[in-house]
C-alpha positions as CSV (number, residue, x, y, z in Angstrom):
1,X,-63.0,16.9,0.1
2,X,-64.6,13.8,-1.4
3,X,-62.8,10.4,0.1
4,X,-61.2,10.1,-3.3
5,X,-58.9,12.2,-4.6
6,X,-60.2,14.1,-8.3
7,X,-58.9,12.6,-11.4
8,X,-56.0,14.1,-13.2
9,X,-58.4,14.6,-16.2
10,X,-61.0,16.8,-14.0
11,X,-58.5,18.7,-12.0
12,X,-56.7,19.6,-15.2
13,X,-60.1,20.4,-16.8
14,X,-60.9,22.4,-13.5
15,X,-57.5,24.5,-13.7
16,X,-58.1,25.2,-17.4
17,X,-60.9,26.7,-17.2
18,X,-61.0,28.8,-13.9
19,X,-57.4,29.8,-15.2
20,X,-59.0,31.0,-18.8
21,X,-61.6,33.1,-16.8
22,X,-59.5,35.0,-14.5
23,X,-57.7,36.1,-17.3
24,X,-60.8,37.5,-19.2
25,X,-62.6,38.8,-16.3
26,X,-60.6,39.7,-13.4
27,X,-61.1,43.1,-12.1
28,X,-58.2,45.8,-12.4
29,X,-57.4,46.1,-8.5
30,X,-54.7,47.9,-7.5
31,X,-52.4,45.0,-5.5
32,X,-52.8,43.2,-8.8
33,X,-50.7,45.3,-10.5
34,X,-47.7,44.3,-8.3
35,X,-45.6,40.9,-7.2
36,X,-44.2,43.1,-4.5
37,X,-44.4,40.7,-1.1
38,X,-45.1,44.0,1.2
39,X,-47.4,45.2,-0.9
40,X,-49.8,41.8,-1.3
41,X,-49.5,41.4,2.6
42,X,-50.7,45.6,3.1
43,X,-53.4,44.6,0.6
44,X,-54.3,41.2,2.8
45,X,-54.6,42.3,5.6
46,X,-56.7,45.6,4.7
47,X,-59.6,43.4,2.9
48,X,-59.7,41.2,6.5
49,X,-63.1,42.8,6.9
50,X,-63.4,45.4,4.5
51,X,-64.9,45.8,1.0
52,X,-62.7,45.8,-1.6
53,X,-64.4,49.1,-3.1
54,X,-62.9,50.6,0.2
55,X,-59.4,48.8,-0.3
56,X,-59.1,50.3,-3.8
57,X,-59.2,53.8,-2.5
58,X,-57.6,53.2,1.0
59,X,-54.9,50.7,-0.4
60,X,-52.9,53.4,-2.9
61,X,-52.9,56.3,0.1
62,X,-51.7,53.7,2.3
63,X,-48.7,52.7,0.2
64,X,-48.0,56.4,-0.8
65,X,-47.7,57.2,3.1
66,X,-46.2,53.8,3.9
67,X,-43.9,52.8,0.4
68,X,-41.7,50.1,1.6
69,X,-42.0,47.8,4.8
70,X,-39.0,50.0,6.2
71,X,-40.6,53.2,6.0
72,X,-43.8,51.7,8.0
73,X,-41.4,49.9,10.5
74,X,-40.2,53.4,11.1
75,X,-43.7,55.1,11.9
76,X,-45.1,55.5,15.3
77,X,-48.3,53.5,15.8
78,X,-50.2,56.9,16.4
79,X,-49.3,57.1,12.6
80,X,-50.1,53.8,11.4
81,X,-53.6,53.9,13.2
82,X,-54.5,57.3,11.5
83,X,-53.5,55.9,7.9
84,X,-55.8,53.1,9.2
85,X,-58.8,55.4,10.4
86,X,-62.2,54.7,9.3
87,X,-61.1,51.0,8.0
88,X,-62.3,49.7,11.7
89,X,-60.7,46.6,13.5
90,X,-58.1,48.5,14.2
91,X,-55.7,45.8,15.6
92,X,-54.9,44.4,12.4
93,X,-53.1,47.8,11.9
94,X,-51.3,47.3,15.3
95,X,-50.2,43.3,14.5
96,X,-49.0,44.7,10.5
97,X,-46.9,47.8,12.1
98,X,-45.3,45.1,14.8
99,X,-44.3,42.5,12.8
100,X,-42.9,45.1,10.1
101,X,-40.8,46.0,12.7
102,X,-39.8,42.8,13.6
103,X,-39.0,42.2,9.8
104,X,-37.1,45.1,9.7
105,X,-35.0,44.0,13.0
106,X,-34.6,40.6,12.2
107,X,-35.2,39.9,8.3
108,X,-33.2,43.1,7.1
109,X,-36.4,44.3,5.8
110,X,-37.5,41.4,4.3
111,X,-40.1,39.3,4.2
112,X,-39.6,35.5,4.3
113,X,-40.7,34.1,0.9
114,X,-42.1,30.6,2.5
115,X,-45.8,30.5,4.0
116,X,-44.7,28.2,6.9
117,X,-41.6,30.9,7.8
118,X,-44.3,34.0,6.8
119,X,-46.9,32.0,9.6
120,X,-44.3,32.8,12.8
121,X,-44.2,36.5,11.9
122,X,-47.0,38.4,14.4
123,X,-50.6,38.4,13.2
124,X,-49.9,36.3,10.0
125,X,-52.0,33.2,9.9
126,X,-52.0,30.1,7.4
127,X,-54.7,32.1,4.9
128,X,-52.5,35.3,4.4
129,X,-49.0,33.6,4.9
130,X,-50.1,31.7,1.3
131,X,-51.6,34.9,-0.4
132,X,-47.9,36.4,-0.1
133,X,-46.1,33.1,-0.9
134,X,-48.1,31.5,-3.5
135,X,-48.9,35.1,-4.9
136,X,-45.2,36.6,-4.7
137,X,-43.1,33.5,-5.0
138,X,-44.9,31.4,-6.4
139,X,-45.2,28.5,-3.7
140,X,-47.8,25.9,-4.0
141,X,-50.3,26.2,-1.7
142,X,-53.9,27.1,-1.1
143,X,-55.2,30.0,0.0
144,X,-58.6,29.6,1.5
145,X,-61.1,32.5,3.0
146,X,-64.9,32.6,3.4
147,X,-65.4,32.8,-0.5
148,X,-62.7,30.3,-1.6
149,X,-64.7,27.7,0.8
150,X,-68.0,28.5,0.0
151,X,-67.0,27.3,-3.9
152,X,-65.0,24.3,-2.5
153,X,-68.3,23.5,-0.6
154,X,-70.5,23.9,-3.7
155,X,-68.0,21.9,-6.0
156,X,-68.2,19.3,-3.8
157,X,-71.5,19.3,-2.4
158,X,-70.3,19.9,1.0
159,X,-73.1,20.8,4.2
160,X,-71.0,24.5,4.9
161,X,-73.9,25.0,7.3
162,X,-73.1,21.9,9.7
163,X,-70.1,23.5,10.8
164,X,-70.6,23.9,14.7
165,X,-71.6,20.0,14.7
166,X,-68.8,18.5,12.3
167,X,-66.7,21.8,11.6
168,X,-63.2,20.1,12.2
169,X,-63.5,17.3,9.8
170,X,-65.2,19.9,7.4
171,X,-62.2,22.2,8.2
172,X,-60.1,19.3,6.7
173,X,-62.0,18.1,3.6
174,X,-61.9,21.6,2.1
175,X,-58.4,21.9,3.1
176,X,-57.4,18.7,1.2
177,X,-59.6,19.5,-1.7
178,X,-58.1,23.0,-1.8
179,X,-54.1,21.9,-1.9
180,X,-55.0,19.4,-4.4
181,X,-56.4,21.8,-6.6
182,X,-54.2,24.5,-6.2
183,X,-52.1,25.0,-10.0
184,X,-48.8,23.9,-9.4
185,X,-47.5,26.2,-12.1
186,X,-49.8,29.3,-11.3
187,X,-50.5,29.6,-7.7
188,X,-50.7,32.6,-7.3
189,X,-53.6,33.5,-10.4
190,X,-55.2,30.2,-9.1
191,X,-55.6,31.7,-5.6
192,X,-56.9,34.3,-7.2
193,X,-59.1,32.9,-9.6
194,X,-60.5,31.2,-6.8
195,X,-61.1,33.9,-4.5
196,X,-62.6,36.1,-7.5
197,X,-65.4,33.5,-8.5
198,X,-66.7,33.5,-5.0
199,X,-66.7,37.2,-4.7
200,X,-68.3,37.8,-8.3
201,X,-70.3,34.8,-9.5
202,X,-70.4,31.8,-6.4
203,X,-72.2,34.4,-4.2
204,X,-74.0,33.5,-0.6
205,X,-76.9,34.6,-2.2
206,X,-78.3,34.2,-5.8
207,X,-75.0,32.8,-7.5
208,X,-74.6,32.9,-11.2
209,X,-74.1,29.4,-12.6
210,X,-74.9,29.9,-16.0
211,X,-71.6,32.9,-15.7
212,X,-69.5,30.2,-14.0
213,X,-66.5,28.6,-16.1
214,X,-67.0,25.3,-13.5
215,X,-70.2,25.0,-13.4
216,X,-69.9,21.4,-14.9
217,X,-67.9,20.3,-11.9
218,X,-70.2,21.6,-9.7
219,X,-72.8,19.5,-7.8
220,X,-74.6,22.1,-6.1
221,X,-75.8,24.2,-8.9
222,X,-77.1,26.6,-6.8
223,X,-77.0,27.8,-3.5
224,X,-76.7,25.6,-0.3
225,X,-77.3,25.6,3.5
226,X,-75.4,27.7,5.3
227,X,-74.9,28.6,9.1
228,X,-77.2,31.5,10.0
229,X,-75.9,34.9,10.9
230,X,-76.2,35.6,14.5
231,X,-79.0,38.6,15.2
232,X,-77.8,41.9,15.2
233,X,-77.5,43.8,18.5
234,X,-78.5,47.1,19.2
235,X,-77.3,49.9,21.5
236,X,-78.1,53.8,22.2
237,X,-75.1,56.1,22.4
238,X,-74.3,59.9,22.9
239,X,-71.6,62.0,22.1
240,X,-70.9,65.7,22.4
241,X,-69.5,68.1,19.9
242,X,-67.5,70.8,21.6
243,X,-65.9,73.6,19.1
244,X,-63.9,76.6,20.3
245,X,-61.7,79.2,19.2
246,X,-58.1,78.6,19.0
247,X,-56.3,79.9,22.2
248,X,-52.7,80.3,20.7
249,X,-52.1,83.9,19.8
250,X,-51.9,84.8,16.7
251,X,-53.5,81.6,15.3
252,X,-57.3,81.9,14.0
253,X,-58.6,78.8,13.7
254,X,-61.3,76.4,15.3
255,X,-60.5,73.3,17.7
256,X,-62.4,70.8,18.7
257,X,-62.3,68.7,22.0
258,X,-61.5,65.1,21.8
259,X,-60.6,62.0,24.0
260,X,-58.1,59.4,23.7
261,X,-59.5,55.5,24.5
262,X,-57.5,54.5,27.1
263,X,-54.4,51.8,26.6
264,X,-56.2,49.1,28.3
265,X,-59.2,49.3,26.1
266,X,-59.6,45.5,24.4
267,X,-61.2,48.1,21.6
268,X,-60.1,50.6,19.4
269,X,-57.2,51.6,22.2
270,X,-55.8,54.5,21.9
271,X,-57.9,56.0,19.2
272,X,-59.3,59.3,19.1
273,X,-63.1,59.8,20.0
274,X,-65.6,62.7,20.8
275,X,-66.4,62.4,24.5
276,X,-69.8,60.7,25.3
277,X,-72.9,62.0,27.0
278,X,-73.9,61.3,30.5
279,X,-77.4,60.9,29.3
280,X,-78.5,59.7,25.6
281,X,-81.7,61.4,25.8
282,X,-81.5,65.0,23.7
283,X,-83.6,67.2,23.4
284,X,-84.7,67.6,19.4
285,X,-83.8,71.4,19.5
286,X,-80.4,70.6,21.1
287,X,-79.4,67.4,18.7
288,X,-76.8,68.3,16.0
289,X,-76.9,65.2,14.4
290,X,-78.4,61.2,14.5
291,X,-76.7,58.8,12.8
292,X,-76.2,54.8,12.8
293,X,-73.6,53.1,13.2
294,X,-72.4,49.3,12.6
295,X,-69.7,47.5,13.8
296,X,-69.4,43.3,13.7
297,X,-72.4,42.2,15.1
298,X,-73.6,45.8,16.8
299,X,-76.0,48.8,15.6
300,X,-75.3,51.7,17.1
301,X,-78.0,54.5,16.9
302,X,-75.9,57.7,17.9
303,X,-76.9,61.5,19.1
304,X,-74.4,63.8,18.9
305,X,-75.2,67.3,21.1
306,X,-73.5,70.5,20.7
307,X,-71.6,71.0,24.2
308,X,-70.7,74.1,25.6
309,X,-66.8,74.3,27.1
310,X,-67.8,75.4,30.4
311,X,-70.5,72.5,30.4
312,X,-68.3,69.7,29.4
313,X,-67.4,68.0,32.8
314,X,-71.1,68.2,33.9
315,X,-72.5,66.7,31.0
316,X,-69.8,63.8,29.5
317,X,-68.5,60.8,31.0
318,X,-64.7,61.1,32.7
319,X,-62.7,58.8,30.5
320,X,-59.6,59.1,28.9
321,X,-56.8,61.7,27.8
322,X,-58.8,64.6,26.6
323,X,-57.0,67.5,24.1
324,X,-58.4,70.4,22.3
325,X,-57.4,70.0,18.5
326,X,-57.6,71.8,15.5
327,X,-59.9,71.3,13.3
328,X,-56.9,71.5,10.6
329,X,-55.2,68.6,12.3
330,X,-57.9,66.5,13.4
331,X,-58.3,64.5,9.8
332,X,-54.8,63.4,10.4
333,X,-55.1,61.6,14.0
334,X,-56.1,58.4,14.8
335,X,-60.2,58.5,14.8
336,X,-62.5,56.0,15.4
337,X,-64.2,55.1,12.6
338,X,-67.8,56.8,14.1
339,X,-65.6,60.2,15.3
340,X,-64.4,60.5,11.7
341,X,-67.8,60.2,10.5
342,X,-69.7,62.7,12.8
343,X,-66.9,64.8,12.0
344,X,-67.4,64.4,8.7
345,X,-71.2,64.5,8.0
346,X,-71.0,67.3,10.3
347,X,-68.2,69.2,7.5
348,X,-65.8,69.8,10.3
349,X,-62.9,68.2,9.2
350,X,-59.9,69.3,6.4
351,X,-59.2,67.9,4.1
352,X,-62.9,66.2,3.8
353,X,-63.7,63.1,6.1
354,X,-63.4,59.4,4.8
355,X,-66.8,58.5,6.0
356,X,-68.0,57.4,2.9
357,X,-64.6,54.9,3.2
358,X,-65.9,52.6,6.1
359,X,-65.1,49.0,6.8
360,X,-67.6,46.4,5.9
361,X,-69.4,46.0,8.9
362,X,-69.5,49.7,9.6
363,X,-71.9,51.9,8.0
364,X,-74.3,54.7,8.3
């Protein structure tokens, strides 16, 4: 923050009228229709990476699968990472199903209600440890992600792109600026509020002051420097499709063969995948499908090749667990986000794929 702290006049003035606009202008989302603590942490930790057009579709089935933080302690991870299919980073599924559990062992199901008890729970940091306790109970304090920043920086005419040189003492301005801001009496709508004018009006790119209910308090006015994204990587990849009849008499239906990432994987462990080519090369008569796909800072162009049974072991790479599987049951394993979308795209699973439902740094 600035080295002196905001009049009472200005903060007041500031409170007002962010306060006034949420009200008129919030969107309708679906964890904002609920002071239930499980609920707001679900919602949290899904939108870690992921549009909230995604969360307002994924977010409901979730909690119709998963209703109380009991039931999901209950649920085997294989369970819990299907749900979570097609969101990507996959390990914030993994860190919410542990520490639910741990919740259910230790807290009798519940939550703890303060941000400093919520931050020694597994894979809770300081950002969603105050969503659930300013936004469910009401405590005072600050709630800061990449969007509440970016309006803290602009407020305050901060340099947000001299973080690698000066990032700590950066770190600490917006953090002081943030907790003195923060509506004592509203925490939780302020947090909000906050969080909605960066994702709606204080955007990266092309903001919309003349919208902006603090644009008077402002002393950017506009966009600033900011640190550059890193350049996108790109990498070849091939996968094979191998269908079959069902082999269980009596039973007429379709399965297709798939391969479990193994448990020592740093990535996606333990989620379902097609098995991959020995070669990425195809032949144009012999590709089924092309596709890209993105995940964090990685473009993956992808072939997918029809693969006889017989053919399989020649023509994949040996790698994990592999299991012929319905095509009836496959929508309700735990894909990778790109199986799930060849799979899709490709009209082979029931009910339809969630492809169209990808996480924001994965898309085709």
């Amino acid at each position: 923050m600035a080295k002196q702290a905001w009049k009472a006049e200005k903060t007041a003035r500031f409170r007002g009228r962010l306060l006034d606009w949420y009200e008129r202008c919030r969107r309708d989302l679906p964890w904002r229709r609920t002071a239930n603590p499980y609920a707001i942490w679900v919602s949290e930790v899904m939108l870690q990476q992921t549009r909230v057009a995604v969360g307002e579709v994924r977010f409901p089935a979730f909690m119709a699968r998963f209703p109380t933080l009991v039931s999901l302690a209950l649920a085997s991870e294989e369970e819990v990472l299907a749900m979570w299919s097609g969101l990507g980073y996959y390990n914030r599924a993994r860190l919410l199903h542990k520490a639910a559990r741990f919740v259910a062992d230790h807290h009798q199901g519940n939550l703890p209600q303060t941000a400093e008890e919520l931050r020694l729970l597994p894979g809770i940091g300081a950002y969603t440890a105050a969503a659930i306790a300013s936004i469910a109970h009401g405590e005072p304090v600050a709630v800061i992600d990449g969007n509440v920043e970016r309006v803290l920086c602009r407020i305050e005419g901060l340099d947000a792109g001299n973080h690698k040189s000066n990032g700590a003492a950066l770190r600490r301005k917006i953090e002081t600026l943030a907790n003195e801001l923060v509506a004592p009496t509203r925490p939780g709508d302020f947090n909000q509020a906050m969080m909605e004018l960066g994702a709606t009006l204080c955007l990266p790119r092309n903001p919309q002051c003349l919208m902006c209910p603090v644009a008077e308090d402002c002393k950017t006015q506009g966009e600033h420097p900011t640190a550059p994204r890193p350049p996108m990587l790109c990498r070849e990849v091939a996968h094979a499709l191998s269908v079959r009849s069902g082999r269980q008499p009596g039973q007429a239906h379709r399965e297709v063969l798939l391969e479990q990432r193994p448990s020592t994987q740093t990535v996606m462990a333990g989620m379902w995948e097609l098995p991959a080519l020995r070669e990425f090369a195809v032949p144009e008569s012999e590709t089924r499908l092309t596709l890209r796909h993105s995940i964090m800072q990685t473009n993956y162009y992808v072939r997918v090749r029809t693969v006889f049974e017989d053919d399989i072991d020649q023509m994949t790479v040996a790698g994990g667990l592999r299991r012929w599987v319905p095509l009836g049951e496959a929508g309700e394993m735990a894909l990778t986000g790109l199986a799930r979308k060849i799979l899709g795209r490709l009209h082979l699973l029931t009910p339809p794929a969630l492809d169209v439902l990808t996480a924001a740094k994965e898309e085709g």
